[in-house]
Structure formats: structure tokens, C-alpha cells
N, C-alpha and C positions, 0 to 999 in steps of 0.2 A: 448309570452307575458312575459317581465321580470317583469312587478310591475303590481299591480289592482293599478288602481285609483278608488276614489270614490269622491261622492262628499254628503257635511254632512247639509243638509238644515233643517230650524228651531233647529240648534247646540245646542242653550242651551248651556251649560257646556261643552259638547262634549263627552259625553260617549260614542258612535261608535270612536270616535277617540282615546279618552282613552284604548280603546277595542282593536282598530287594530292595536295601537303603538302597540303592543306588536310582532308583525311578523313585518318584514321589506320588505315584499313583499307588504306590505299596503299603499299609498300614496294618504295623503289625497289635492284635487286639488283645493278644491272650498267650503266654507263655506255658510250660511247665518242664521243671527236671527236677529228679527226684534228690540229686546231688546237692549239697548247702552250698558247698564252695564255688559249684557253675553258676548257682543263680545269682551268688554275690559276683562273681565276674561278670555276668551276662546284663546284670541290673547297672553296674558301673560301666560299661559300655553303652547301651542302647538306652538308660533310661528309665526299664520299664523292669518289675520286679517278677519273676515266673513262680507260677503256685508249684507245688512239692508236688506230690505220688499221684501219677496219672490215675489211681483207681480212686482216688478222693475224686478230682477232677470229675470223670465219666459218672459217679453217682451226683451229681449239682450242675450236669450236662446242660442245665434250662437256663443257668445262671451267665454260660458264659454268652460275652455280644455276639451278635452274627456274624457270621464270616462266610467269606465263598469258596475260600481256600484255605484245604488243611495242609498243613506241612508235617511228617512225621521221620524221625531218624530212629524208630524203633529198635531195642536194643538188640547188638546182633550177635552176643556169646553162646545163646545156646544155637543158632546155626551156623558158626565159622568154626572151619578148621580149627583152629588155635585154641576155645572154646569146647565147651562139654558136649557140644553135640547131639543134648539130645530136645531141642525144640518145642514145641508146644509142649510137650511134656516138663520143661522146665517149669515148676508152679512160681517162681519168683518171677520170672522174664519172659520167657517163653509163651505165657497167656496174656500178655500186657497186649498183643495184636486186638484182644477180644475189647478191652478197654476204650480200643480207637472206636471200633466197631460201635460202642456206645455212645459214642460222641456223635457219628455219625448219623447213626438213628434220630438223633433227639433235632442236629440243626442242619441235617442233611443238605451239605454244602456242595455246590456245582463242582469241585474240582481237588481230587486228594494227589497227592504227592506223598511215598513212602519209597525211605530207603532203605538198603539193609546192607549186608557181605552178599558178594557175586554166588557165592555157596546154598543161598537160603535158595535157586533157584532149582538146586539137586539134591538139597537135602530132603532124607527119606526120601530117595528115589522120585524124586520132583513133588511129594504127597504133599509138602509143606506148602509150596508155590499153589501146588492147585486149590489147596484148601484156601488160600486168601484170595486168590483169583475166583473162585464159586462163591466165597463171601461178598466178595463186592458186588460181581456181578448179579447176586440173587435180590441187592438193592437196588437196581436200575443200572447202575453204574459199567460203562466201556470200558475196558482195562486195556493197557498196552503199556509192555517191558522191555527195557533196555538192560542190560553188563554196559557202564560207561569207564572208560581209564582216564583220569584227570590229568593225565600228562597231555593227552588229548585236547585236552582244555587251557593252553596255557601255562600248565602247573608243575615243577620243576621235580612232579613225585608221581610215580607211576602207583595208582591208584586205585583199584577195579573194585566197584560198588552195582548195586543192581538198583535201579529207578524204576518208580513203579506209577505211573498216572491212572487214575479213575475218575473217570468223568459222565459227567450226568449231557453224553449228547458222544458225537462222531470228535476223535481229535486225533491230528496227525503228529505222532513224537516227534519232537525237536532234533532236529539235522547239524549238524557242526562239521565244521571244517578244520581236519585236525592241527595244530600249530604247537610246537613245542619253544620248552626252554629249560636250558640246563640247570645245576646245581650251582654253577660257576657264577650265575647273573645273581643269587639273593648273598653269598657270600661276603663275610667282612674281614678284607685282608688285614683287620688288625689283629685281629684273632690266630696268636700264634702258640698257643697251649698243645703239647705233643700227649694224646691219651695214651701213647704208646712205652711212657719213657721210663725207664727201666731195665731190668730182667727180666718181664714175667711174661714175656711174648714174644714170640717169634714169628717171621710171615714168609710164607710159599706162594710164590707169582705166578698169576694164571693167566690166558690167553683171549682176552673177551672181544665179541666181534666188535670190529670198527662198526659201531650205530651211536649217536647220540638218544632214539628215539626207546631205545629201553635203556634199564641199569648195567652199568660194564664193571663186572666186579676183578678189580686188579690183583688181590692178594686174597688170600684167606692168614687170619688170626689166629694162630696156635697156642695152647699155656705150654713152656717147658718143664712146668710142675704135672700136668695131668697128662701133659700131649694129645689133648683132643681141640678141638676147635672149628672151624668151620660154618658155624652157624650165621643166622644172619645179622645177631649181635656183633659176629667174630668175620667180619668180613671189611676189608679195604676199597671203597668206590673212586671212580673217576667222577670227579666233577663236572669233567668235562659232557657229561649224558642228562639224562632225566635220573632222577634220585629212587631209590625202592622206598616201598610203602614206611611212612614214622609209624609205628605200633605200642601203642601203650603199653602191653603186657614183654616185649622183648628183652633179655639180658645179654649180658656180657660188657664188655669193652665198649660196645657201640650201642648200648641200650637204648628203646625206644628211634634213635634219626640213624640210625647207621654209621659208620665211618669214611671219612670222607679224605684223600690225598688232597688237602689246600694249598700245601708250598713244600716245594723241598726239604722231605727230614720230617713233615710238620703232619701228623695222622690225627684226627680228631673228630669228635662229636659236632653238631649242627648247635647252637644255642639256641636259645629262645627265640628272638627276632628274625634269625636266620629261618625257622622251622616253623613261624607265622606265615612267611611269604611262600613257605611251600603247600602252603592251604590256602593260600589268596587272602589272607587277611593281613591290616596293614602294621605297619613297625610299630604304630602307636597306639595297639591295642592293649588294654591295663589286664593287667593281673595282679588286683589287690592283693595284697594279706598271702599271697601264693607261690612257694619256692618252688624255683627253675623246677624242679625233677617233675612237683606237682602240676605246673603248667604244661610240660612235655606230654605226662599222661592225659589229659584233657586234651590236647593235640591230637592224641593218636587214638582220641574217638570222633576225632571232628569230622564233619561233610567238608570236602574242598571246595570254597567259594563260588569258585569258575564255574564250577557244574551248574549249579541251579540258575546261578544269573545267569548264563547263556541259556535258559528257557524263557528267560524275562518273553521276550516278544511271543514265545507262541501263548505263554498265559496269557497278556494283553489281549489278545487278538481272541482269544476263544472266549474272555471273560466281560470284555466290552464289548462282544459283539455278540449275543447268544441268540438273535433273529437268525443271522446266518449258518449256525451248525443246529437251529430248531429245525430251517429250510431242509439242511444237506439230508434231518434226521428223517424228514416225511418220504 
């Protein structure tokens, strides 16, 4: 085998892609998001243009090229907290798992990779987990799951996602060595916009342990018009830590990247460029045709870069070498 192919469904932005550019044994063969505005981002980045509605896709399953590797960011609202919660049951979202399932059938490739929210692992009393872990494995397929936190990874945003590998043979999850970096290293001290300035807010200083290695939340945000506040729109961070999760669906003051103490006086949102490098992708990634708020929200469904390219070597290793884990499987 000279190149993996893979193929990158529900892309998003393409952070498996952004991931595997980086080895040139990686070729990515087949896209899909059902969003217009990702795929015009994703096609002006990478090149390559992603078909629409995964359930179009899985019915012309014979059409797409082969691949050895799927990649899947399946959507994860109907099992995350924040979300409706109620999972497979969702007929919009929530069945779209069945869709992969077809794909799989038809080019039944050596090696899936699916992520979702750390939640999908307890949701419905773990029923939902088990039911995709019996799916795969009733195909041949060796499952093994991880909760990973991207801070973990380098990523200057505390992150907790569940990775899920199925493989046609024995394979040992990817091990990492934890290394952090703060909020303070992607920051642009020119950025001196105060979100705070006004009347319409006040803030209560709290007491966060000395750690960089989670979020240290310094204030809480109050309105003096409603007197409520506290959320995690409404809350004031140290830069000086790893960042809490950017969330696409969050409001307030700190909508979607939180609030961040950058300089004396100066309370603000994360920008754009700022809130790329806390998903590992780089300053110079385009967002055609696409205002800040709408790039933020596509952010805050992204996969963090770091994650999947630190699997880079053990895919290598199980995928150019499948004598070896045929041996381990006798």
C-alpha cells in the first residue's frame, strides 16, 4: 500500500484533514457535510469539494473510491447535554450513525475512526454506546474507546470528546503524553476591544486553584439590569491556563470562546485567528464569503487537530503493516 486513503464524512472544517495533511502517505478521497457554507470553506482550503447529505452518499455507497480509512465527526446534538437529548431517536441526526453503517457495508474498510460528545458514552444509560459498539462489532470489526481532553493535546482548550476506533484486526489505542499550553500563547496583544464597556455589567471575583492544566475562572459576569449571570457565556478566564470548551450554541457576553482577562482593564472575546489556533488549525486558514460570528459557530463544532494527528503513527503502523496484526490476530 503506497498512500491510506480515507474518506472525511460530516467534514465540518476538516480537522482529520488538517490532521493528515501533514504526512503525505494520507489521501483524502471523498468528503461529505451537509452544510453549504463548510463545504465552501473546506473546498477553499483543502482543494477538494465535499458531497451534501450523508444519506444521499450511503445510497451511491458503490460510487465512492476505496478507502481503508473512515473518518466520521457524527453529529453530536441529539447526545450532548446542551442538546435535545434524545439520540437515535432523533429522525433528523440521530439515525445518520445507520448511514455510516451503510457505507461501511458496501467498502468495508480496515479502519473507522468516529467521534462524538464525551456524553454519547452515557447516554441512555450507556444503551446508545452499546448499540454502536454491537453494530460494529457484529461486522467483524474490534472496537476500542477513549474520553480524550484536547488540552491534553497541546490545545490551549480543554476539550472532552469520546474517539471511537473499529478495526478489522487487534489494535492498541494511541497513548499520548500529556502537554499543555495556555490561552496566553495564541493571543494577539493588539487586540484591545473591552466586551465589557459600559453599564450593563458587573463582575464578582472568584477564587480558582492555581492550575494551568484546567480553565481558572476569575470573575463571574453579572447584568445590573436582570442580576443574573454566571453562565459560561458570563464568565471572566485567566489566560494564563488552558481555555474551556468554544461552543457554538453559547450566549451571552462571551458567546461561543468565552471571556478572557488579556491586559489590564481589557475583558474580551477570543477572535477568529485567536480561536483557530485553539483547534490547532493554522492563522491562515480562509473563511470565504463567512462573518466572524459564522466562522466562530463552525469552530465550536470542530474536532481539535491535535487529537487525530497524534494517532497519525499508530494508523501508519496498523495500516501498512496488516501481516503483522493478521499474525497477532491468529
Amino acid at each position: 500500500m503506497s498512500q491510506i486513503r480515507y474518506i472525511d464524512l460530516f467534514s465540518g472544517l476538516g480537522a482529520f484533514h488538517q490532521a493528515f495533511q501533514q504526512n503525505p502517505l494520507f489521501r483524502c478521497v471523498a468528503a461529505c457535510d451537509i452544510d453549504e457554507g463548510a463545504r465552501r470553506i473546506y473546498e477553499a482550503n483543502f482543494g477538494l469539494k465535499p458531497e451534501g447529505d450523508i444519506r444521499d452518499l450511503a445510497e451511491k455507497a458503490t460510487e465512492i473510491p476505496d478507502f481503508e480509512l473512515l473518518c466520521a465527526g457524527f453529529p453530536c446534538q441529539p447526545f450532548s447535554i446542551a442538546g435535545n437529548g434524545e439520540g437515535f431517536k432523533d429522525k433528523v441526526k440521530g439515525n445518520l450513525f445507520y448511514d455510516i453503517l451503510k457505507i461501511i457495508d458496501v467498502k468495508k474498510p480496515r479502519m473507522c475512526i468516529l467521534e462524538n460528545v464525551k456524553n454519547l458514552e452515557t447516554h441512555d444509560e450507556g444503551k446508545t454506546f452499546q448499540t454502536i459498539r454491537q453494530e460494529l462489532m457484529g461486522r467483524g470489526y474490534q472496537v476500542t474507546a477513549r474520553v480524550l481532553n484536547s488540552a491534553e493535546y497541546g490545545s490551549p482548550q480543554q476539550r472532552e470528546r469520546i474517539f471511537i476506533f473499529a478495526t478489522l484486526g487487534p489494535f492498541e489505542f494511541p497513548t499520548n503524553v500529556p502537554h499543555f499550553r495556555t490561552v496566553a500563547s495564541v493571543l494577539d496583544s493588539e487586540q484591545q476591544e473591552n466586551e465589557l464597556n459600559g453599564n450593563k455589567y458587573y463582575l464578582i471575583k472568584k477564587m480558582p486553584k492555581a492550575s494551568m492544566t484546567t480553565p481558572r475562572c476569575i470573575y463571574d459576569v453579572y447584568s445590573f439590569e436582570t442580576n443574573k449571570g454566571g453562565r459560561q457565556g458570563e464568565r471572566v478566564y485567566d489566560p494564563a491556563a488552558v481555555g474551556i470548551t468554544v461552543c457554538a450554541s453559547s450566549g451571552g457576553p462571551g458567546a461561543k470562546t468565552g471571556l478572557y482577562l488579556t491586559a489590564p482593564n481589557i475583558v474580551r472575546r477570543l477572535t477568529v485567528k485567536e480561536t483557530l489556533q485553539m483547534f490547532g488549525f493554522p492563522t491562515t486558514y480562509k473563511f470565504p464569503e463567512t462573518p466572524a460570528e459564522k466562522a466562530l459557530f463552525y469552530l465550536g463544532n470542530s474536532i481539535v487537530v491535535n487529537v487525530p494527528a497524534s494517532f497519525i503513527p499508530a494508523i501508519l503502523n496498523f495500516l501498512l503493516y496488516p501481516e503483522i496484526h493478521s499474525q497477532e490476530q491468529l
